[in-house]
N, C-alpha and C positions, 0 to 999 in steps of 0.2 A: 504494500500500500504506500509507503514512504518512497519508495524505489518510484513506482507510475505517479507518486506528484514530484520530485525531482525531473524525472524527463521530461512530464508536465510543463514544467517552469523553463528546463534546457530550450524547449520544443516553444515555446511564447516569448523566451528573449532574440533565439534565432529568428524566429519570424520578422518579429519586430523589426529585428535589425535590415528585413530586406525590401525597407521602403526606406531607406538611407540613401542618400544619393553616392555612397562610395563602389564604384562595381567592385571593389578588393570586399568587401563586406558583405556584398550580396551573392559574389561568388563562394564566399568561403560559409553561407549558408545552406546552399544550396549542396556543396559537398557534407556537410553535416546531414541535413536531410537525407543522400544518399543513405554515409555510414549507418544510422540511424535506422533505414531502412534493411539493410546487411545486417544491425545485431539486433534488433526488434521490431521485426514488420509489423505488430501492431502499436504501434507509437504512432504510427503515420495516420493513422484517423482523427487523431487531433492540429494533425497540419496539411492532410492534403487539399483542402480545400482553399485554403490559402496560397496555397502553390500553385492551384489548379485558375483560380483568380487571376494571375498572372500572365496566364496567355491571350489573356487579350487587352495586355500592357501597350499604351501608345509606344513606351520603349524599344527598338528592336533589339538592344544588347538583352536587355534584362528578356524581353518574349523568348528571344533563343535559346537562353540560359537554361528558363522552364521548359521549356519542349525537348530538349538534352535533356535533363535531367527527368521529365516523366520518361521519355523515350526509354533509359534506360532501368528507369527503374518497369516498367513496361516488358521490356524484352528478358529481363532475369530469367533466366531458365529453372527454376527454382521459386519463384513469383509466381502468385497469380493476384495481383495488383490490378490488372484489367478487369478482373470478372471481378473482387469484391469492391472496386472504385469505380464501378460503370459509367456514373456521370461525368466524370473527371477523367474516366477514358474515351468518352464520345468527345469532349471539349476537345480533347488533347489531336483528336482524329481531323476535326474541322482546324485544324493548323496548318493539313495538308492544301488547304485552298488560301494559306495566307496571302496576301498579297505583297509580301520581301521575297522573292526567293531564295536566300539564307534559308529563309525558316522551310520553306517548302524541301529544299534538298535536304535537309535534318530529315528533317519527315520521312521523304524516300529511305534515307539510310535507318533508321530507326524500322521502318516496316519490313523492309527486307529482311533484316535481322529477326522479329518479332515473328514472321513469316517463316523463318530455320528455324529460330530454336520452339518454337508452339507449335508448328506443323505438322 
């Protein structure tokens, strides 16, 4: 109980921190998030939404960032992040008609992948 309000608190200063305007800040959130998801997949229900909010950031450093980082948390062979986040997997899908294509070629590479290891 004291361990899931600690992550708690990890998992809402991280966030926080990824409306800073520093991209070193919101990059190095965004890897936490990751790790996060590697030692406790369920921690992520209290931040994927907020992550998932993000893809449709007027920003395209920070939109990319998230669509990387769902993308892979998405293709984990070991995941199944898509089936239990499905709205946040459908958001993340309409990335592929972004209008950067940055974001769009993520995408491609992200489905391909998603495509071998689920398939």
């Amino acid at each position: 109980m004291k361990e899931d309000k600690q992550q708690q608190q990890l998992v809402s200063t991280s966030t926080a921190g990824a409306g800073g305007s520093s991209s070193t800040t919101s990059a190095d959130v965004w890897t936490i998030v990751y790790e996060l998801h590697r030692i406790s997949p369920q921690i992520l229900t209290t931040v994927i939404g907020t992550v998932a909010n993000s893809l449709e950031d007027p920003d395209l450093s920070r939109r990319l960032r998230v669509t990387k980082l769902l993308g892979r948390l998405f293709y984990a062979p070991i995941s199944n992040i898509g089936i239990q986040f499905g709205p946040c997997y459908r958001e993340w899908i309409r990335r592929s008609q972004d209008i950067e294509p940055k974001v769009r070629l993520a995408m491609v590479k992200y489905l391909v992948t998603i495509l071998t290891n689920k398939g």
